[in-house]
TORKOL-4160 file (C-alpha; in steps of 0.2 Angstrom, whole numbers, padded with zeros to 4 digits, m for minus):
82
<pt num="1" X="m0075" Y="m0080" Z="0056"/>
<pt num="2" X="m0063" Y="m0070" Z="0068"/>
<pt num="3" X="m0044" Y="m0075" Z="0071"/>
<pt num="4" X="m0033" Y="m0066" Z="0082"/>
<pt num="5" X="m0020" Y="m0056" Z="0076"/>
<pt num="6" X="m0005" Y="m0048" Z="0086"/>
<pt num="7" X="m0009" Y="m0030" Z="0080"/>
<pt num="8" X="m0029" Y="m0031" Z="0078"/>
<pt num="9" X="m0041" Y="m0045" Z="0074"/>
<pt num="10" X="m0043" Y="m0053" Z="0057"/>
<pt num="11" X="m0060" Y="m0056" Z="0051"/>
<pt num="12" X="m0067" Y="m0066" Z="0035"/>
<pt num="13" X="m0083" Y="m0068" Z="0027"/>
<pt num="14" X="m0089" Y="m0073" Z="0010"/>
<pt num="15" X="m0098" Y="m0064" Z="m0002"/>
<pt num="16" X="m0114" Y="m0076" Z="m0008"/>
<pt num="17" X="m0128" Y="m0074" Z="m0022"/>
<pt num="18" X="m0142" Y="m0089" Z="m0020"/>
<pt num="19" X="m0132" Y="m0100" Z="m0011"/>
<pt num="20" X="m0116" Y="m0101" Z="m0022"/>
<pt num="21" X="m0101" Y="m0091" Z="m0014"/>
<pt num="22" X="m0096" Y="m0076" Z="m0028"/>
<pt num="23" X="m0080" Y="m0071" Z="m0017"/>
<pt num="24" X="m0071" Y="m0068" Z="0000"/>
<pt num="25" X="m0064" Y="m0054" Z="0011"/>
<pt num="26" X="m0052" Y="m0053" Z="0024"/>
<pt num="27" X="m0049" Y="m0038" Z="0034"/>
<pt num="28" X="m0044" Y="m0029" Z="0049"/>
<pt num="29" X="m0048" Y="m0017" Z="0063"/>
<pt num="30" X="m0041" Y="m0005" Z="0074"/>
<pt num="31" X="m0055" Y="0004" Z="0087"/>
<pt num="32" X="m0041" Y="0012" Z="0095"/>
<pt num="33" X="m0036" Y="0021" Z="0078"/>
<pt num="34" X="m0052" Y="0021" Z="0071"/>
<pt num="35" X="m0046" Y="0011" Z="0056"/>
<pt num="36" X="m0049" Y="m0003" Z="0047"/>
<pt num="37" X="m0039" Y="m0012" Z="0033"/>
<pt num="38" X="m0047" Y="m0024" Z="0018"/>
<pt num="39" X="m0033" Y="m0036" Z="0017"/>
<pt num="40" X="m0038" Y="m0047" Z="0004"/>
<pt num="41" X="m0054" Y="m0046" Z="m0006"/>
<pt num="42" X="m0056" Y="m0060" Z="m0021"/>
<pt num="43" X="m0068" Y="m0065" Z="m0033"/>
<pt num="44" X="m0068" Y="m0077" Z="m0048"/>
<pt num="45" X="m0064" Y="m0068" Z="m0066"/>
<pt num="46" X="m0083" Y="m0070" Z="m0072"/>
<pt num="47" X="m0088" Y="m0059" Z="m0057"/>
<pt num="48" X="m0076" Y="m0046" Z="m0056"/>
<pt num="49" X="m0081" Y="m0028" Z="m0060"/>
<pt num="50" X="m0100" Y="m0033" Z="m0057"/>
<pt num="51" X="m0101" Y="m0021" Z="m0042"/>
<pt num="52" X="m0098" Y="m0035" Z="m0030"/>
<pt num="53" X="m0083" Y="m0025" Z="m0022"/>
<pt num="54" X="m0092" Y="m0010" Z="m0017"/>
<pt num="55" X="m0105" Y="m0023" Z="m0010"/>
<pt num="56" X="m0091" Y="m0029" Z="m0001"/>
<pt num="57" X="m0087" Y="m0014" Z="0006"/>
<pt num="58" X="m0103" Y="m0008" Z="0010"/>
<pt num="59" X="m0104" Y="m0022" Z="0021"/>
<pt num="60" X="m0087" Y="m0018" Z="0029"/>
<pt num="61" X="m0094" Y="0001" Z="0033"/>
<pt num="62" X="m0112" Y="m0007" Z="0039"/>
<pt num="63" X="m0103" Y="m0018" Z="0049"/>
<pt num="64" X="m0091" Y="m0004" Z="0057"/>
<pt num="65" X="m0098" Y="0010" Z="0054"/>
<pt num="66" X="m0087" Y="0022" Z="0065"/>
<pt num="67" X="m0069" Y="0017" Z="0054"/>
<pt num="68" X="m0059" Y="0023" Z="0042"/>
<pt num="69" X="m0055" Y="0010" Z="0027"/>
<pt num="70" X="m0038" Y="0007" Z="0018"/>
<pt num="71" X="m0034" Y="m0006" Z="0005"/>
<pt num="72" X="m0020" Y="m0016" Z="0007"/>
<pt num="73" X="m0006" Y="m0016" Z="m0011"/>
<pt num="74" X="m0014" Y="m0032" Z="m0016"/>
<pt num="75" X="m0021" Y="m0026" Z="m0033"/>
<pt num="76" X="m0025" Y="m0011" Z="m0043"/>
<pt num="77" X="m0042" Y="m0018" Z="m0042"/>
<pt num="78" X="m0045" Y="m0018" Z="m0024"/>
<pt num="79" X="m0035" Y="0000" Z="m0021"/>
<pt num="80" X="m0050" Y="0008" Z="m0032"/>
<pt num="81" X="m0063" Y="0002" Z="m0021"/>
<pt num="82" X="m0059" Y="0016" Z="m0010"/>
């Protein structure tokens, strides 16, 4: 899903494991600046530190392979992905 932002567009999509959705990211992107920003990224307690993070962010980097990624202060969590 993209949404339109007055900076850069917003894009979500969810993380799923045979059928069932694990967890959701939001994030950004600037081509100008070559940089794109993980606003949010969630998943429930029982899946957190499973590894489904850096899946999360392999897909970001797979997906836009030409940015730069930063994390938003949404968590310590999500600031060590990167």
């Amino acid at each position: 899903m993209r949404t339109e932002s007055r900076r850069s567009p917003v894009f979500e999509f969810a993380i799923v494991g045979d059928g069932i959705e694990l967890g959701n990211v939001k994030y950004g992107t600037c081509d100008i600046c070559c940089v794109g920003l993980l606003y949010k990224i969630g998943f429930p307690d029982d899946w957190q530190f499973c590894g489904l993070g850096r899946l999360a962010l392999g897909q970001l980097e797979a997906r836009h392979p030409d940015l730069i990624w930063y994390t938003t202060a949404q968590g310590r969590h999500a600031r060590g992905l990167l």
